[in-house]
C-alpha positions as CSV (number, residue, x, y, z in Angstrom):
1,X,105.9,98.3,-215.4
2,X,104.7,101.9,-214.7
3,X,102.9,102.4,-211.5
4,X,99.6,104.0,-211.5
5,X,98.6,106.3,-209.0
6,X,95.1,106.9,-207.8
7,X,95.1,110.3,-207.4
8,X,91.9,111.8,-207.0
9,X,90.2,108.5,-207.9
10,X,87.6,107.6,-205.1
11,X,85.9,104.4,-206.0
12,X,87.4,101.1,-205.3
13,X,85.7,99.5,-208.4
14,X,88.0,102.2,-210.6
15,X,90.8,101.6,-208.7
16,X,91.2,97.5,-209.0
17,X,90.1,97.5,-212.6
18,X,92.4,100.0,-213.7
19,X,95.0,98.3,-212.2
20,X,96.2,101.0,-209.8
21,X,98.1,101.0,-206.9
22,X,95.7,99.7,-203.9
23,X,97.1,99.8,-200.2
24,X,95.3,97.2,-198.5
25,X,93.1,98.3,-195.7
26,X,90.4,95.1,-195.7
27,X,91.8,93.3,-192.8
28,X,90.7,96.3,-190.9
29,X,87.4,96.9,-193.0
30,X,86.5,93.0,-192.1
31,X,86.6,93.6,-188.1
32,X,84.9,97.0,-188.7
33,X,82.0,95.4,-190.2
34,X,81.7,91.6,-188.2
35,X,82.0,93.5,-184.8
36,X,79.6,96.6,-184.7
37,X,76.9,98.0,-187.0
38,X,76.8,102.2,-186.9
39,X,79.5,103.9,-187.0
40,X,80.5,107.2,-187.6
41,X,84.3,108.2,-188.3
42,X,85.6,112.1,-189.0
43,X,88.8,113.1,-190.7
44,X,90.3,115.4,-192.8
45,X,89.2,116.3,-196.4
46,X,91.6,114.2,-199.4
47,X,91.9,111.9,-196.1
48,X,90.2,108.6,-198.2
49,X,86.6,108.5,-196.7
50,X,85.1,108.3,-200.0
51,X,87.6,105.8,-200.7
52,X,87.0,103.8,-197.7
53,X,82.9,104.2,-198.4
54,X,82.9,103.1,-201.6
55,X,85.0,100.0,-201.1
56,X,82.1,98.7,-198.2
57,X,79.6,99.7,-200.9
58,X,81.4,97.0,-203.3
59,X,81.9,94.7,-200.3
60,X,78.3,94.5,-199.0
61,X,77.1,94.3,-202.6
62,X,79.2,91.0,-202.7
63,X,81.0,92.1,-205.5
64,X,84.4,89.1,-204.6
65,X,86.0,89.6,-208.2
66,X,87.2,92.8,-206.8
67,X,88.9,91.7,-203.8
68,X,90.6,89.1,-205.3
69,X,94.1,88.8,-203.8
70,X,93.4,91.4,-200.9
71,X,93.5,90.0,-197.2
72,X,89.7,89.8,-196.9
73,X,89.6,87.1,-198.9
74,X,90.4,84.7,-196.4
75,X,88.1,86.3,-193.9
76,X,84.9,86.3,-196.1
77,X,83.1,82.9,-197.1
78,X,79.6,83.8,-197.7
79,X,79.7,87.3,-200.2
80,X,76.2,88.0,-199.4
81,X,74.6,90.8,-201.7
82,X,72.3,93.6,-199.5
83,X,70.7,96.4,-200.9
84,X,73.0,99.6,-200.4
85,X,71.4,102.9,-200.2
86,X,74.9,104.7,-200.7
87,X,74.3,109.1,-200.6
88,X,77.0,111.8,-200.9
89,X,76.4,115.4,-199.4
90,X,79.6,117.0,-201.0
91,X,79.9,118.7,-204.5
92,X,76.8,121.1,-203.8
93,X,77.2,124.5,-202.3
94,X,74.1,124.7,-199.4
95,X,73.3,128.2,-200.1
96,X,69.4,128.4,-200.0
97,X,66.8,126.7,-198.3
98,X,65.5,124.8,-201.2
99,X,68.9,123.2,-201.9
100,X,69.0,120.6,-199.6
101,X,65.6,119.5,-200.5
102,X,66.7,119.3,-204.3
103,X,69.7,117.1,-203.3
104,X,67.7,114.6,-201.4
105,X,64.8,114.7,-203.8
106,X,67.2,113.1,-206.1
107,X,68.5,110.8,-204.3
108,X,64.8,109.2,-202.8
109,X,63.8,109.5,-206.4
110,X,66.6,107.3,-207.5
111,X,66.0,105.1,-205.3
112,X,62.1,104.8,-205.3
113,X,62.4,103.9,-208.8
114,X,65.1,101.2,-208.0
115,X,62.2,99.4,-205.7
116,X,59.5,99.9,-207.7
117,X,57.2,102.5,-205.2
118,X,56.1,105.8,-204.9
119,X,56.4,108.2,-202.6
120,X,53.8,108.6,-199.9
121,X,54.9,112.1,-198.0
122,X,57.1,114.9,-199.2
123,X,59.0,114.2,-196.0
124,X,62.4,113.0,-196.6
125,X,62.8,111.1,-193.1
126,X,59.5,109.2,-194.2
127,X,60.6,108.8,-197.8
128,X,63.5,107.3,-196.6
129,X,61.9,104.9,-193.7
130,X,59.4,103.6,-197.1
131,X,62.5,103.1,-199.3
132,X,64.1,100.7,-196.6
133,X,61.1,98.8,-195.8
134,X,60.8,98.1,-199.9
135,X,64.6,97.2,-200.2
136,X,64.5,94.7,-197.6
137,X,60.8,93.5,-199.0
138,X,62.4,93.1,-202.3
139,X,65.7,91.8,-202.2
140,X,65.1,89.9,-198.6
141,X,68.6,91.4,-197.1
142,X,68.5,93.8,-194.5
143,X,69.6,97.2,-196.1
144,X,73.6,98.5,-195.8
145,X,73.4,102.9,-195.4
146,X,76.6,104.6,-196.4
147,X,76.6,108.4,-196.2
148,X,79.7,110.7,-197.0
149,X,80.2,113.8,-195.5
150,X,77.1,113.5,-193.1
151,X,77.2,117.1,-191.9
152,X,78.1,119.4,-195.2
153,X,74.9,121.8,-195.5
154,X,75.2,122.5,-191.9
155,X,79.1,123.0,-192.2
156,X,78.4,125.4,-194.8
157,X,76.0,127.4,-192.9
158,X,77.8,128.5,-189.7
159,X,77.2,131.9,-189.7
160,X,73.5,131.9,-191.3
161,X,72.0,130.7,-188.2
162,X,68.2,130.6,-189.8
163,X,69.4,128.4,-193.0
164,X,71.5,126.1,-190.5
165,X,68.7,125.8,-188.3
166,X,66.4,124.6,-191.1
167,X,68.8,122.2,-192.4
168,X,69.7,120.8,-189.3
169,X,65.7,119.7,-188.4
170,X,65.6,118.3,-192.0
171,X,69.0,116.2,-191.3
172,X,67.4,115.7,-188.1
173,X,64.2,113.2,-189.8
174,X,66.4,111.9,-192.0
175,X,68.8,110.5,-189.8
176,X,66.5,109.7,-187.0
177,X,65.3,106.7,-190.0
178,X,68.6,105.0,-188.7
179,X,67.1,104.2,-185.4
180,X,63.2,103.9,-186.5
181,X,64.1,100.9,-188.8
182,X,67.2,99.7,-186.8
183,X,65.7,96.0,-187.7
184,X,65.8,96.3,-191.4
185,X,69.2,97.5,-191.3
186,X,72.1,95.4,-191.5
187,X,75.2,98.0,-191.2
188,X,75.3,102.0,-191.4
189,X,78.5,104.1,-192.1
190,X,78.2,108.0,-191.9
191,X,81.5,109.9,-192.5
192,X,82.6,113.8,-192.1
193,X,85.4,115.6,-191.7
194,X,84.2,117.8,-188.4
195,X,81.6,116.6,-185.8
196,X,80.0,119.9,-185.9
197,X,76.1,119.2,-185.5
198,X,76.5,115.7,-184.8
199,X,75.1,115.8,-181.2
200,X,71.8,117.7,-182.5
201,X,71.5,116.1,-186.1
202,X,71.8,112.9,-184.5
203,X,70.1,113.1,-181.3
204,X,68.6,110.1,-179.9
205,X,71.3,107.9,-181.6
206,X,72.7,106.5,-178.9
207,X,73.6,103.2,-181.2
208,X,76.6,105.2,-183.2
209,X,79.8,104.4,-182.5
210,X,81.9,107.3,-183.1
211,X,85.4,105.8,-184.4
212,X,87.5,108.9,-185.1
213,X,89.7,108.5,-182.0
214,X,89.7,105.1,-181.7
215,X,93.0,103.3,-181.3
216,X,92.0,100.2,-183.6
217,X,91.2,102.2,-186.3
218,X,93.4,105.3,-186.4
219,X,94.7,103.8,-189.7
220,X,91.9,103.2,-191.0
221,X,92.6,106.1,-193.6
222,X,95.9,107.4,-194.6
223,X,99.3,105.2,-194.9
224,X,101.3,104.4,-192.8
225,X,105.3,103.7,-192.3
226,X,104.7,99.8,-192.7
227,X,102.8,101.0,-195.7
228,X,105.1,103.4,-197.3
229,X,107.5,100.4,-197.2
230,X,105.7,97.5,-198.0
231,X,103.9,99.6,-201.2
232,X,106.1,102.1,-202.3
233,X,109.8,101.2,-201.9
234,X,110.2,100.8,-205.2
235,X,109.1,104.6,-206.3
236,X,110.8,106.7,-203.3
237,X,114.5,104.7,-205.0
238,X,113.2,106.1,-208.6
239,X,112.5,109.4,-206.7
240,X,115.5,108.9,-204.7
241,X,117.8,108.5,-208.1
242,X,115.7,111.6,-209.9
243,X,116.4,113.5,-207.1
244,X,120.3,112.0,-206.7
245,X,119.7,111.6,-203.0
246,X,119.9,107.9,-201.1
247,X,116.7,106.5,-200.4
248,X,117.2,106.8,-196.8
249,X,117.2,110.7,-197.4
250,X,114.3,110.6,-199.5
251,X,112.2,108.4,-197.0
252,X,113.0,111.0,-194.5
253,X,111.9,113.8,-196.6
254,X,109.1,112.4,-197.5
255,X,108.0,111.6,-193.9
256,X,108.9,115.4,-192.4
257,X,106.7,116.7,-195.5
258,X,103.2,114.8,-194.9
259,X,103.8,111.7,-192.1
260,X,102.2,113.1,-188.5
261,X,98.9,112.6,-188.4
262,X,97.5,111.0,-185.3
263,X,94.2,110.1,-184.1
264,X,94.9,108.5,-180.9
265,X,97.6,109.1,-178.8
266,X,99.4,105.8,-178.5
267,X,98.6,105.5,-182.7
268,X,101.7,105.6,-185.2
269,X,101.9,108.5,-187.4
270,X,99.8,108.1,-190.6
271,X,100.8,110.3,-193.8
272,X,98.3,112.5,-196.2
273,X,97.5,109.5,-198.7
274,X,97.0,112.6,-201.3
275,X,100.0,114.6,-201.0
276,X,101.8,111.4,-200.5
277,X,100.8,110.0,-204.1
278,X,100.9,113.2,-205.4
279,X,104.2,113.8,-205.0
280,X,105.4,110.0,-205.4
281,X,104.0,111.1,-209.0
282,X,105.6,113.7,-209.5
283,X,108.9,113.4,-208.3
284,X,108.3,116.8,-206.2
285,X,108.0,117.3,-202.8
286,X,104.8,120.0,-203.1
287,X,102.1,121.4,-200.8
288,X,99.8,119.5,-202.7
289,X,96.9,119.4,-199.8
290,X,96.4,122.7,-199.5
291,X,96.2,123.6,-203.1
292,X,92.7,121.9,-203.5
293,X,91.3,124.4,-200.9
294,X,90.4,125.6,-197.8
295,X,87.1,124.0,-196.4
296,X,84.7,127.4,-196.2
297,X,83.2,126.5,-192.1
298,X,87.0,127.0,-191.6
299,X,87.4,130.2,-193.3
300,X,83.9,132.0,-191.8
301,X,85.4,130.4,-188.3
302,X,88.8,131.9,-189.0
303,X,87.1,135.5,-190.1
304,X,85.4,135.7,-187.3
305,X,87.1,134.3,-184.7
306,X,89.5,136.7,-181.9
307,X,91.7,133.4,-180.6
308,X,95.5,134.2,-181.2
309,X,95.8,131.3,-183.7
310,X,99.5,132.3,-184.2
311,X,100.2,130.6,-181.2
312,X,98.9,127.4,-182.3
313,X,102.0,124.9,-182.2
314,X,102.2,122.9,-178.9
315,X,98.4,124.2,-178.1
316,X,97.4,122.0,-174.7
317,X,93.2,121.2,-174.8
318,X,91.1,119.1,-172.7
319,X,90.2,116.2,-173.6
320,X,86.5,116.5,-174.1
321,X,86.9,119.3,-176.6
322,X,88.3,117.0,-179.1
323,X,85.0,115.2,-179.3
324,X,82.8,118.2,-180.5
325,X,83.4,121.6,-181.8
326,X,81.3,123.8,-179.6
327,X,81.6,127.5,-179.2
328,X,84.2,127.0,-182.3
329,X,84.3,130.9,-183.0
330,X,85.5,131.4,-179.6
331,X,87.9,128.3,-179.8
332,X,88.7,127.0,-183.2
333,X,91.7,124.5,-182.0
334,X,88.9,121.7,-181.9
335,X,87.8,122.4,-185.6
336,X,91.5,122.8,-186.5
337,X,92.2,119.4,-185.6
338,X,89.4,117.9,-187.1
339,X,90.0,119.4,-189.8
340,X,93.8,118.2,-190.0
341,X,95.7,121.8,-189.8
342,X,96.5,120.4,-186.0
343,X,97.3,116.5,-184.9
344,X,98.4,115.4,-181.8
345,X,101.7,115.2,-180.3
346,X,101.1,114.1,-176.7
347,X,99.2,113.0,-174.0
348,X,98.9,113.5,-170.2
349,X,96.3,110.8,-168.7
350,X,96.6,112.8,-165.2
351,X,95.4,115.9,-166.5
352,X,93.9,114.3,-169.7
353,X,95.2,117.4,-171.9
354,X,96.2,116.7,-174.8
355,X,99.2,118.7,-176.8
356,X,99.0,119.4,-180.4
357,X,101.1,121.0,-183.1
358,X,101.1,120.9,-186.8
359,X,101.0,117.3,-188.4
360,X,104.0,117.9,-190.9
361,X,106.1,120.7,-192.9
362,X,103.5,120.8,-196.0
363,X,101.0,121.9,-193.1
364,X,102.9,124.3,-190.7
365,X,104.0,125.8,-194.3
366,X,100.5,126.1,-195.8
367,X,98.9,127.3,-192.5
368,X,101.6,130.2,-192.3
369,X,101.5,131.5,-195.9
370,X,98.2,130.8,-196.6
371,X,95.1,130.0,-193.7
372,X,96.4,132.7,-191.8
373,X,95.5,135.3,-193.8
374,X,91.9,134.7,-193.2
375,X,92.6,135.2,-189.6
376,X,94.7,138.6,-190.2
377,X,91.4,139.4,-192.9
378,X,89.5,140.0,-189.7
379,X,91.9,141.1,-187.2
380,X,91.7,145.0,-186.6
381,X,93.0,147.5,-186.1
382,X,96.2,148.2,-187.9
383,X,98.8,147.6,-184.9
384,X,97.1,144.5,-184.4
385,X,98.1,142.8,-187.5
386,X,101.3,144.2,-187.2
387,X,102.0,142.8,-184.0
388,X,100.4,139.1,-185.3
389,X,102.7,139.5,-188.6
390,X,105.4,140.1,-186.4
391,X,104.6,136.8,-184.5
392,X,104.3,134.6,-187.7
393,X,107.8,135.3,-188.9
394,X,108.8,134.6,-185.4
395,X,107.1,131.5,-185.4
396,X,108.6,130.9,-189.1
397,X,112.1,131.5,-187.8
């Protein structure tokens, strides 16, 4: 039987009634959800966020057929259905003032029709508080919030200060409806890949737990070795054969090429889940992760910034800066490991610095021959980027 990859796919629904390959994180989605009730988690884009999102959305909706066979089934009795007011801030380009507004407009829309009211302020904050109050009114649950890439208008915005600004005090009400109707809420989930903004969008919100460095959950996306084995075995000896290399060989290839990614530092290793199934599709061992793009609050950071990033491998940072992203012009290493161009290779509890490097080959590759021409864009004069260019093939050799 063939094995069918979900590449690109994003909802769990897709994914277990097409029959595709499904790595089983609900052991860990179960005490995730029966042991706290906001959380917030950041990592990088194609890093299964949306992935993870949508397969709570089909979990608090009580949809059971769907889990059939996974380990949560032996966790969950009850398969409660709550109302799930599920919104998505990527796919639109935040370019002018009146796009944000559009994008929420038609999501409140949606869902005032859903509960059967209309709208009683233009605000979207108060839109959303009255679309709460009528889910838990009507169905009798309290009401599940998922929200994917929390923070995407502002990230798009960083150097158009006014239109940032704007967005960030409309964010601002909307959010702050987590905390005004904290007892008609039964669970909220708010991902991003950076934590830029997310002390000012969500100030006051003391309640959210942010999970992104979190030892329990560092695998909480991505695969991991036990994974690889237990789920792909069978594929990396097909590859193995294609390629007429042992398995062994190919399992080490494979891991030099995406494995590295850490979000604690006493966490295993996790590898890229879509450059991973990418190339366990195609037989190839491909930079597929950076071919779908650079994220643009990288690139204006990387154009304007005058850090040396050519000197990023074994970069030593405090601590604290991991947990924010400010002055990120100045110091991009922060957004750079968000982001997932830098992971972390060590840890020194005495002087609590961290040291990262690049995650993997496909990264340290990509960043060389690709990211860092943004940086070299901006770097003047002449001798400058000579000198630099002179440092990257160093760093190459």
């Amino acid at each position: 039987m063939t094995m069918l990859y979900p590449v690109g796919i994003q909802s769990f629904k897709e994914i277990r009634e097409g029959g595709y390959l499904y790595v089983d994180k609900t052991a860990l989605m179960y005490h995730l959800v029966s042991t706290g009730k906001y959380y917030f988690l950041s990592r990088p884009r194609r890093f299964g966020k949306s992935l993870l999102t949508s397969t709570l959305e089909a979990y608090f909706k009580g949809e059971k057929e769907l889990f059939r066979g996974l380990a949560i089934e032996s966790f969950e009795k009850d398969w409660t259905e709550y109302p799930v007011l599920h919104i998505d801030f990527s796919g639109v380009a935040y370019k002018a003032e009146s796009d944000l507004q559009k994008m929420l407009n038609q999501v409140l829309t949606e869902w005032e029709d859903k509960y059967g009211i209309t709208a009683q302020s233009d605000l979207p904050g108060l839109r959303f508080r009255q679309i709460i109050d009528a889910a838990y009114e009507v169905t009798g649950h309290k009401v599940v919030v998922l929200i994917d890439e929390y923070g995407k208008p502002i990230e798009d915005n960083l150097t158009n200060e006014e239109l940032r600004e704007t967005y960030r005090a409309v964010l601002q009400g909307f959010y702050s409806t987590l905390k005004v109707k904290d007892e008609k809420i039964k669970f909220a989930f708010l991902t991003g890949v950076s934590k830029i903004g997310k002390v000012s969008v969500f100030s006051g919100m003391n309640n959210l737990k942010d999970i992104s460095m979190v030892f329990q959950y560092a695998e909480l996306c991505g695969i991991s070795e036990a994974e690889l084995q237990k789920y792909f075995d069978e594929s990396i000896a097909i590859m193995a054969a294609e390629h007429k290399i042992s398995k062994e060989t190919c399992y080490r290839k494979l891991k030099e090429q995406y494995d590295g990614y850490r979000f604690h530092p006493d966490s295993e290793g996790v590898y890229n889940p879509f450059s991973l199934l990418n190339s366990l599709q195609d037989r190839e061992y491909g930079n597929y992760w950076f071919e779908t793009g650079t994220p643009s609050l990288l690139v204006d950071v990387l154009r304007k910034t005058t850090f040396d990033i050519t000197t990023l491998d074994n970069q030593e940072v405090i601590a604290s800066s991991l947990n924010g992203a400010d002055s990120i012009v100045d110091n991009p290493v922060p957004l750079l490991f968000q982001t997932g161009y830098l992971t972390i290779k060590s840890y020194d509890p005495d002087s609590r610095l961290y040291t990262l490097g690049y995650p993997n080959g496909e990264v340290k590759e990509g960043f060389l021959n690709s990211l860092i021409t943004y940086y070299l864009r901006s770097s003047n004069p002449e001798e400058s980027k000579r000198d630099q260019s002179a440092q990257i093939v160093q760093n190459r050799n």
